[in-house]
Residue, then its C-alpha position, 0 to 999 in steps of 0.5 A: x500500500x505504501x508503496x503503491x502511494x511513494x509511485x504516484x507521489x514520484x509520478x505526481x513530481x515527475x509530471x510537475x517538474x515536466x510541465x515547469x520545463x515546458x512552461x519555463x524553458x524558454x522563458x526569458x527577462x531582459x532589463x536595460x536601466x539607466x540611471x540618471x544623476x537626479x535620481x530618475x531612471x530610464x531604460x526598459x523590462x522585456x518579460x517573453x516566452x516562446x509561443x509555442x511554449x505558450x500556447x501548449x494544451x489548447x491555450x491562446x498566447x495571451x492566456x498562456x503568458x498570464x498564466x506564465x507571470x503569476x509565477x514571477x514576483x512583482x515587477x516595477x510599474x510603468x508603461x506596459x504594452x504587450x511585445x509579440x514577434x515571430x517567436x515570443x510574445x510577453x510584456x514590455x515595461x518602459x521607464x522615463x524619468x522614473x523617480x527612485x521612490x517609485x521604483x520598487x518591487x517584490x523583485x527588482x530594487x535600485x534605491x539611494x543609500x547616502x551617497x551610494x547606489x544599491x541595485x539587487x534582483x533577487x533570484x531566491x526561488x522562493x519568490x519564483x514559480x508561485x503557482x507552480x510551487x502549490x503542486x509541489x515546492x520543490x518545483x520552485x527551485x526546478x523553474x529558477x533553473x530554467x530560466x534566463x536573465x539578462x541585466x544591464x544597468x549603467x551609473x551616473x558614478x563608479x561602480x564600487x561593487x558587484x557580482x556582475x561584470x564592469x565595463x565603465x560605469x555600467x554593470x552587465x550580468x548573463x545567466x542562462x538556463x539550466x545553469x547554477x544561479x547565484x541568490x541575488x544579482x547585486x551592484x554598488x555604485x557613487x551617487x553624486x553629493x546632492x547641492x545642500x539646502x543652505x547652497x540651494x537657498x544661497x543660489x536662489x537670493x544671490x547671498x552668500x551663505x560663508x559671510x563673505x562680500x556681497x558681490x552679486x548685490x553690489x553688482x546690481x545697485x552699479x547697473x542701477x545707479x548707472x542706467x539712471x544716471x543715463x537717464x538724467x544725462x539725456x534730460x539734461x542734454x536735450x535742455x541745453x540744446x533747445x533754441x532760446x525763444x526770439x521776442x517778438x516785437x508788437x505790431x499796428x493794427x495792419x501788422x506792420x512795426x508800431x513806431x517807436x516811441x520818441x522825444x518828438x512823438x511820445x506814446x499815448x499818455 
C-alpha cells in the first residue's frame, strides 16, 4: 500500500517538474536601466516566452503568458504594452524619468543609500514559480533553473561593487538556463553629493551663505545707479540744446512795426 502511494507521489513530481520545463524553458527577462544623476531612471523590462511554449494544451498566447507571470514576483510599474514577434510574445515595461521612490518591487530594487547606489534582483526561488510551487515546492527551485536573465544597468558614478561584470560605469550580468544561479544579482555604485539646502537657498537670493562680500548685490545697485544716471544725462542734454525763444516785437493794427516811441512823438499818455 505504501508503496503503491511513494509511485504516484514520484509520478505526481515527475509530471510537475515536466510541465515547469515546458512552461519555463524558454522563458526569458531582459532589463536595460539607466540611471540618471537626479535620481530618475530610464531604460526598459522585456518579460517573453516562446509561443509555442505558450500556447501548449489548447491555450491562446495571451492566456498562456498570464498564466506564465503569476509565477514571477512583482515587477516595477510603468508603461506596459504587450511585445509579440515571430517567436515570443510577453510584456514590455518602459521607464522615463522614473523617480527612485517609485521604483520598487517584490523583485527588482535600485534605491539611494547616502551617497551610494544599491541595485539587487533577487533570484531566491522562493519568490519564483508561485503557482507552480502549490503542486509541489520543490518545483520552485526546478523553474529558477530554467530560466534566463539578462541585466544591464549603467551609473551616473563608479561602480564600487558587484557580482556582475564592469565595463565603465555600467554593470552587465548573463545567466542562462539550466545553469547554477547565484541568490541575488547585486551592484554598488557613487551617487553624486546632492547641492545642500543652505547652497540651494544661497543660489536662489544671490547671498552668500560663508559671510563673505556681497558681490552679486553690489553688482546690481552699479547697473542701477548707472542706467539712471543715463537717464538724467539725456534730460539734461536735450535742455541745453533747445533754441532760446526770439521776442517778438508788437505790431499796428495792419501788422506792420508800431513806431517807436520818441522825444518828438511820445506814446499815448
Amino acid at each position: 500500500m505504501n508503496t503503491r502511494l511513494d509511485r504516484g507521489r514520484a509520478f505526481r513530481l515527475a509530471a510537475c517538474l515536466a510541465l515547469v520545463a515546458v512552461l519555463t524553458g524558454c522563458m526569458q527577462l531582459h532589463i536595460g536601466l539607466t540611471v540618471n544623476a537626479d535620481d530618475t531612471i530610464d531604460g526598459q523590462l522585456l518579460l517573453t516566452a516562446e509561443r509555442r511554449v505558450l500556447t501548449s494544451n489548447n491555450r491562446t498566447v495571451q492566456v498562456g503568458f498570464a498564466e506564465l507571470r503569476q509565477n514571477i514576483p512583482s515587477l516595477p510599474a510603468g508603461e506596459e504594452r504587450v511585445y509579440e514577434d515571430e517567436r515570443y510574445y510577453g510584456s514590455q515595461i518602459t521607464y522615463h524619468r522614473t523617480p527612485l521612490k517609485e521604483f520598487t518591487s517584490d523583485s527588482v530594487k535600485l534605491v539611494r543609500d547616502g551617497d551610494l547606489y544599491r541595485f539587487n534582483l533577487s533570484l531566491d526561488p522562493k519568490k519564483y514559480g508561485g503557482k507552480v510551487a502549490e503542486q509541489d515546492p520543490r518545483n520552485q527551485a526546478a523553474f529558477m533553473q530554467l530560466m534566463s536573465f539578462e541585466i544591464s544597468v549603467s551609473f551616473p558614478g563608479r561602480v564600487i561593487d558587484t557580482n556582475g561584470t564592469v565595463t565603465g560605469r555600467s554593470v552587465t550580468w548573463k545567466v542562462g538556463s539550466n545553469r547554477d544561479k547565484p541568490t541575488e544579482l547585486r551592484a554598488v555604485a557613487e551617487a553624486p553629493a546632492k547641492p545642500s539646502p543652505s547652497a540651494t537657498g544661497a543660489a536662489a537670493t544671490g547671498g552668500d551663505t560663508d559671510g563673505g562680500f556681497p558681490w552679486l548685490l553690489v553688482v546690481g545697485a552699479v547697473v542701477v545707479l548707472l542706467l539712471v544716471g543715463g537717464v538724467v544725462a539725456v534730460l539734461l542734454l536735450r535742455r541745453r540744446g533747445r533754441p532760446a525763444t526770439a521776442a517778438t516785437t508788437p505790431t499796428g493794427p495792419a501788422g506792420t512795426p508800431a513806431p517807436t516811441p520818441s522825444a518828438e512823438h511820445p506814446g499815448p499818455v
